[in-house]
N, C-alpha and C positions, 0 to 999 in steps of 0.2 A: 211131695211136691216136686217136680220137674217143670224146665223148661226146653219147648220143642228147639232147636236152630235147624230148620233143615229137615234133613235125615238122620243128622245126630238129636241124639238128645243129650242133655246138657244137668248132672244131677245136681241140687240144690241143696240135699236133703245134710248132703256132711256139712253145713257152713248153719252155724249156732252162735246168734248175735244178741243182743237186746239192744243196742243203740248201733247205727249205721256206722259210725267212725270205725266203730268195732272189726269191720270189714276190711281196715287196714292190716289188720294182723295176720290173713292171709295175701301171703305176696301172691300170689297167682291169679288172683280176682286184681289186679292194679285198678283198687280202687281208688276214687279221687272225685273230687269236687270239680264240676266246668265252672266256668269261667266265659265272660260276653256274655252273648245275648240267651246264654242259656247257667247263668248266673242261680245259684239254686237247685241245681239239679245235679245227680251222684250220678258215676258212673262205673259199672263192673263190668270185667272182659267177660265172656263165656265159650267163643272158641273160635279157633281159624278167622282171625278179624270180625268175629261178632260181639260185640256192646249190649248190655243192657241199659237202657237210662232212666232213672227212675227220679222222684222225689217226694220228700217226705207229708204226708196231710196232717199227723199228728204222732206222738210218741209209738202207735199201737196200727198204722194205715202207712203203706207207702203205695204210690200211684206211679206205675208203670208208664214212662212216658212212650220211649221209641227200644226196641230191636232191632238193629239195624247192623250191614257191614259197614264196619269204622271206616275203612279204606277203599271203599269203595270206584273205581275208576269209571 
């Protein structure tokens, strides 16, 4: 499993979870929960201000929300 950003690619495949919090024990993904209007939804860094945003459907499904640059100007 990979994910594209770009021209990089971004690999997935070292990060071994079974529950999403789990995702906090690597500091380099800062992961974390938002907050507002987007209350519910995780989010993991993946490179040069790219975000993944995801949120959970059930213990076994997570739904990909936005890929987006964070910082966007």
């Amino acid at each position: 499993m990979g994910i594209r950003c770009g021209a990089q690619v971004c690999s997935a495949d070292q990060y071994s979870v079974r529950h999403a919090d789990e995702l906090g024990t690597y500091p380099e993904l800062d992961y974390h929960l938002l907050k507002g209007d987007r209350k519910g939804q995780h989010v993991v860094k993946l490179s040069k201000g790219m975000r993944l945003i995801f949120t959970l459907r059930d213990e076994n499904t997570a739904l990909i929300e936005e890929v987006s640059k964070h910082y966007e100007n």
